[in-house]
Structures are given as C-alpha cells and as structure tokens.
Backbone as CSV, one residue per row, in Angstrom:
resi,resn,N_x,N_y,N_z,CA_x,CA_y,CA_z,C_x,C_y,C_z
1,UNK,8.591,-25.484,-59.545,9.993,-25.189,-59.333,10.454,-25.840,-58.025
2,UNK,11.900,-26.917,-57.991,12.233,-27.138,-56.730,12.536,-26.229,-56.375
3,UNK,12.403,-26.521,-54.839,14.049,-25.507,-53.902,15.378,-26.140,-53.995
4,UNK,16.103,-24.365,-53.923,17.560,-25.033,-53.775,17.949,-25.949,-52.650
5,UNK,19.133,-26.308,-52.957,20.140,-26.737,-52.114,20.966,-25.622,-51.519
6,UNK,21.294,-24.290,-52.111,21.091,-23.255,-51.200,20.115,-22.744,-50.148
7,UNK,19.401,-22.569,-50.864,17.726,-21.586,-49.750,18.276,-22.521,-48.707
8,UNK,18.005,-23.901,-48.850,18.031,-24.894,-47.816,18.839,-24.719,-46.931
9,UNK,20.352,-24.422,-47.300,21.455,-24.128,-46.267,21.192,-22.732,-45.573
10,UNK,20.317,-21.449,-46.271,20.161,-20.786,-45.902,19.268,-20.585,-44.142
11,UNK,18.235,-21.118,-44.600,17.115,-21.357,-43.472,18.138,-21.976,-42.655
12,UNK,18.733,-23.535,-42.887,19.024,-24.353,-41.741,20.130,-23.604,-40.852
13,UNK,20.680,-22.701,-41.408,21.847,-21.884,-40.489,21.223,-20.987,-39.759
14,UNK,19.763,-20.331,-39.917,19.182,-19.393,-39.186,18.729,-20.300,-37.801
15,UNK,18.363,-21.540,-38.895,17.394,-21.948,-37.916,18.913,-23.133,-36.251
16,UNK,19.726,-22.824,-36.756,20.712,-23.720,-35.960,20.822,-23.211,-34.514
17,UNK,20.107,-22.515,-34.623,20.294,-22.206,-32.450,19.411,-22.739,-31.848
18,UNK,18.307,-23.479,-32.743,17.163,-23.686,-31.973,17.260,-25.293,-31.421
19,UNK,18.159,-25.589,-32.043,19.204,-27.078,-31.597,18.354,-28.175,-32.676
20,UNK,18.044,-29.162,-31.907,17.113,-30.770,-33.054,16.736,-29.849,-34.156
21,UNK,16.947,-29.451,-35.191,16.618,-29.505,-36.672,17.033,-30.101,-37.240
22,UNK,15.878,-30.998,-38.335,16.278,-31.430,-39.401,15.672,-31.587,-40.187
23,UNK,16.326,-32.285,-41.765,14.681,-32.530,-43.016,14.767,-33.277,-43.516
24,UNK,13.661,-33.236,-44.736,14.123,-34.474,-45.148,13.801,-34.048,-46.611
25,UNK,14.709,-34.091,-47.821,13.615,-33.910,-49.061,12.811,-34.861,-49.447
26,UNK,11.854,-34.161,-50.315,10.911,-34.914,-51.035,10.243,-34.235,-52.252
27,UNK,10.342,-34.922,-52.704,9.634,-33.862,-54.769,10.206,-33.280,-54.998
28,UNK,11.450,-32.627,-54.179,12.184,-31.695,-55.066,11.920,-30.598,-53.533
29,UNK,11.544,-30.738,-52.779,11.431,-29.684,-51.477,11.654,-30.457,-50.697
30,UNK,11.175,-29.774,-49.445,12.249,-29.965,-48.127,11.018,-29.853,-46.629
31,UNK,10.825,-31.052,-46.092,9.975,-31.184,-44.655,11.102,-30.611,-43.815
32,UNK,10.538,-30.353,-42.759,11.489,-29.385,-41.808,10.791,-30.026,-40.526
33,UNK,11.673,-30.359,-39.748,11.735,-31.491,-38.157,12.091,-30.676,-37.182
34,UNK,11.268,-30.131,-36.030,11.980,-29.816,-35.307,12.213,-30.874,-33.689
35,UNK,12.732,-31.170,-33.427,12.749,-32.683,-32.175,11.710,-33.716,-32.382
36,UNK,11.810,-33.830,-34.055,10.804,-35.210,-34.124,9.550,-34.469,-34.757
37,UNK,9.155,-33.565,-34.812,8.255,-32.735,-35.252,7.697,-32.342,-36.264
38,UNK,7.019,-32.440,-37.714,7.209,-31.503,-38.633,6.591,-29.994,-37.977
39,UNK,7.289,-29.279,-38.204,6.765,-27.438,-38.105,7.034,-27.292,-39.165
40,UNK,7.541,-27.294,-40.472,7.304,-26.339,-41.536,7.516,-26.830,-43.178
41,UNK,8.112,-26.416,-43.450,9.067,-27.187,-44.922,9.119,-25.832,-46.285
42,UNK,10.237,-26.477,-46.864,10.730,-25.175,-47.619,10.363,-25.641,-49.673
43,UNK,9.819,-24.708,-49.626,8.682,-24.987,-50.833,8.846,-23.956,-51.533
44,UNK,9.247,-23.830,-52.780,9.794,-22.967,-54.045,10.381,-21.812,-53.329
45,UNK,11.394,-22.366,-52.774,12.288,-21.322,-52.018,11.805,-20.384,-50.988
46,UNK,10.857,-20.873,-50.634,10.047,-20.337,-49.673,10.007,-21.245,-48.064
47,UNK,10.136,-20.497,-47.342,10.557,-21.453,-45.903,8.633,-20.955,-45.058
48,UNK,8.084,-22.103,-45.148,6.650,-22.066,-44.597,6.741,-22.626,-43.067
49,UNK,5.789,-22.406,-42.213,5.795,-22.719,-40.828,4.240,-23.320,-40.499
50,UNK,3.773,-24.181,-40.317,2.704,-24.776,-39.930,2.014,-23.435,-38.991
51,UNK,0.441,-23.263,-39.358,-0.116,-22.395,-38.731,-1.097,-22.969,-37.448
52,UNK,-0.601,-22.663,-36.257,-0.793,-22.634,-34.955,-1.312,-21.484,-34.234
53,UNK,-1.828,-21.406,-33.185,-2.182,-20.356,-32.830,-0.722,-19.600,-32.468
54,UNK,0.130,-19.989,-31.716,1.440,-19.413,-31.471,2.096,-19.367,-32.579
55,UNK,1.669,-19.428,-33.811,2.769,-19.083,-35.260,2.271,-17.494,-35.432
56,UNK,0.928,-18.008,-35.267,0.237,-16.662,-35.988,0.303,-15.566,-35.094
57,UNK,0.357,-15.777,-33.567,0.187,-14.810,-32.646,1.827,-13.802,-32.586
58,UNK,2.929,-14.936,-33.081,4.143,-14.997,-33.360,4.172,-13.970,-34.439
59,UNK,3.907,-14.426,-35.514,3.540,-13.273,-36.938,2.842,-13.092,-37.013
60,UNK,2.165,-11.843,-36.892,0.759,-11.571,-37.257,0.449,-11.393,-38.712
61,UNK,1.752,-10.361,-39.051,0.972,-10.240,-40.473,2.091,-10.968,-41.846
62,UNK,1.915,-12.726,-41.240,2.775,-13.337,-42.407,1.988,-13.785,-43.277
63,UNK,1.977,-13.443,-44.207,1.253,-13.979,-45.138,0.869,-15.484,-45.271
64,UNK,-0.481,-16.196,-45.445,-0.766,-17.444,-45.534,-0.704,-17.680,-46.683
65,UNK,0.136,-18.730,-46.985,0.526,-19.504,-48.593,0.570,-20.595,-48.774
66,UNK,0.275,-21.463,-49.621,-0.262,-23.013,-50.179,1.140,-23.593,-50.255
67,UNK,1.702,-24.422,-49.606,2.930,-25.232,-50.490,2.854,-25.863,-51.433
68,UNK,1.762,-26.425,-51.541,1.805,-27.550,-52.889,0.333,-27.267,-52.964
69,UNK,-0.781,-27.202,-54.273,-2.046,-27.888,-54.628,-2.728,-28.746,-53.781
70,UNK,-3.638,-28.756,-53.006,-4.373,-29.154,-52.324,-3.506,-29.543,-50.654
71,UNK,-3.006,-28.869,-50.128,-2.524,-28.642,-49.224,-3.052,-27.131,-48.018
72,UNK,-2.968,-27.459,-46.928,-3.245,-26.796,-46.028,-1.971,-25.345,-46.228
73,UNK,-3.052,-24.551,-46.027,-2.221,-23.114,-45.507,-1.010,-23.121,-44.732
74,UNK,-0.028,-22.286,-44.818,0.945,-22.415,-43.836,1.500,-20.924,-43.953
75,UNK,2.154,-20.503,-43.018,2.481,-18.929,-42.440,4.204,-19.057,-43.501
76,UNK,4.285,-17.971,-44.449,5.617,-17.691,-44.676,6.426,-16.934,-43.902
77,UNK,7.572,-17.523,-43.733,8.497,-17.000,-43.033,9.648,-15.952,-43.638
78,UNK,9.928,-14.627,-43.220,10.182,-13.288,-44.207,11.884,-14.019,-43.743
79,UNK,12.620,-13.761,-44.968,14.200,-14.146,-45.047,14.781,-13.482,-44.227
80,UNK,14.207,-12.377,-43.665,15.202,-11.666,-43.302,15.024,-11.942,-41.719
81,UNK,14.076,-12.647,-41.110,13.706,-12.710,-39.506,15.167,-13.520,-38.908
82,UNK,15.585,-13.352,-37.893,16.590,-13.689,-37.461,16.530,-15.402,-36.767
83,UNK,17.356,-15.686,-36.421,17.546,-17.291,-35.904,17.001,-17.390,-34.237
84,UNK,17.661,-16.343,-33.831,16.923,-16.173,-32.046,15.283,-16.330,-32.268
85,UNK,14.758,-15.143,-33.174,13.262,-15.576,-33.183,12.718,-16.838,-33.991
86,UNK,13.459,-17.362,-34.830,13.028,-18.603,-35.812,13.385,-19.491,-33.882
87,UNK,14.090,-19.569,-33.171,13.898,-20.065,-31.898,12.917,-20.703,-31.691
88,UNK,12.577,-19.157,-31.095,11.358,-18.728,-30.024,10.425,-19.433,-31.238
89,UNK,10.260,-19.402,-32.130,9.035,-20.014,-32.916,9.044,-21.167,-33.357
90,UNK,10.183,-22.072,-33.428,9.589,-23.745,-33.314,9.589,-23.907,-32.032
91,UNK,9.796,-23.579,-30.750,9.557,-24.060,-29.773,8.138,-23.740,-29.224
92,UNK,7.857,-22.815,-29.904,5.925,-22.092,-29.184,4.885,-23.291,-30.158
93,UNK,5.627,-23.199,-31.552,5.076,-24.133,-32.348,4.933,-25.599,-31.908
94,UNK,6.084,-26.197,-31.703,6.034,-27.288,-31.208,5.320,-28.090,-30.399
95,UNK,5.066,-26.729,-29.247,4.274,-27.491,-28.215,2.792,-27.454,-28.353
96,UNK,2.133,-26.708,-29.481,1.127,-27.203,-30.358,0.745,-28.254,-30.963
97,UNK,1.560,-28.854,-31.717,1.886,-29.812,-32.564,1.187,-31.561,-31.908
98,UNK,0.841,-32.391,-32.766,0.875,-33.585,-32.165,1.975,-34.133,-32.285
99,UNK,2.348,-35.269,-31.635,3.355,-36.317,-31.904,2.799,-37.479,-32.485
100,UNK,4.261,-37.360,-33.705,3.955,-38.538,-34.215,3.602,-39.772,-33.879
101,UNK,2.889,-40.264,-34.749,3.021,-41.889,-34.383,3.704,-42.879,-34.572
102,UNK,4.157,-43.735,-34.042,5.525,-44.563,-34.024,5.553,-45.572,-35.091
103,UNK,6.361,-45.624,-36.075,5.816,-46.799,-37.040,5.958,-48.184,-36.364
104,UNK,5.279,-48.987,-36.903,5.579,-50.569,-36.413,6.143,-51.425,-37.104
C-alpha cells in the first residue's frame, strides 16, 4: 500500500517548526530530509524515524517496524506526538547521523 498525499501533509505540518524539512517520494512513499539528512520516511502511512541512540532514548517505548522487506528497523512515530517534540527529535537525531556524500 502507498502513502497518502495526505498522511504526508499531515507529518510535514507537525514536523514544520523544526525548520529544513523535506522529501522526496519514491515507490509510492516518502524519504524524509532533515538539513540534508535522511532521519526517517513515511511508509504505509506510517511516519518512521531512523533508530539512534537519541531516537530511542527519545521514545522509549516506540515500537520498532520494517518499512519495506529487507530493510533496517526504524522507531514509529505515534500521530498524535506533537511538532515541538518531532523538534527536539530530528535535531538529537541528526547529530547522530552521517553526512552525506557529495555526488560528483
């Protein structure tokens, strides 16, 4: 099942205080950017967050769920958590994260 084009507007309005967001689709879902970043992506209407030690320390008890078949675990994010803390959590996330590499 894709995600909507709703869910999508949903998350991205929570997530709009935290400033640089963005995505990109693909297959029918949605990578999620935060300042250049992937942290998460939204997968059968489900908004997932790359698991970090600061995701998890962040949620403790979010459930770990597969986005796609042979893919790494990632922390679901509950609909109802607010935008101040979706914040505080790509920015703890982030600074986990590697940076990309620059194409040539």
């Amino acid at each position: 099942m894709a995600s909507s084009k709703e869910y999508l507007r949903s998350v991205l309005d929570r997530l709009s205080s935290a400033g640089d967001v963005s995505y990109r689709a693909m297959m029918g879902e949605f990578v999620v950017y935060f300042r250049g970043k992937v942290v998460g992506g939204i997968y059968d209407d489900r908004f997932l967050v790359k698991l970090t030690d600061s995701s998890r320390r962040l949620m403790p008890s979010a459930p770990l769920e597969l986005p796609y078949e042979g893919a790494k675990e990632m922390l679901r994010v509950d609909d109802e958590i607010s935008g101040v803390f979706l914040k505080e959590l790509l920015n703890a996330t982030f600074d986990e994260l590697t940076t990309p590499k620059k194409k040539q």
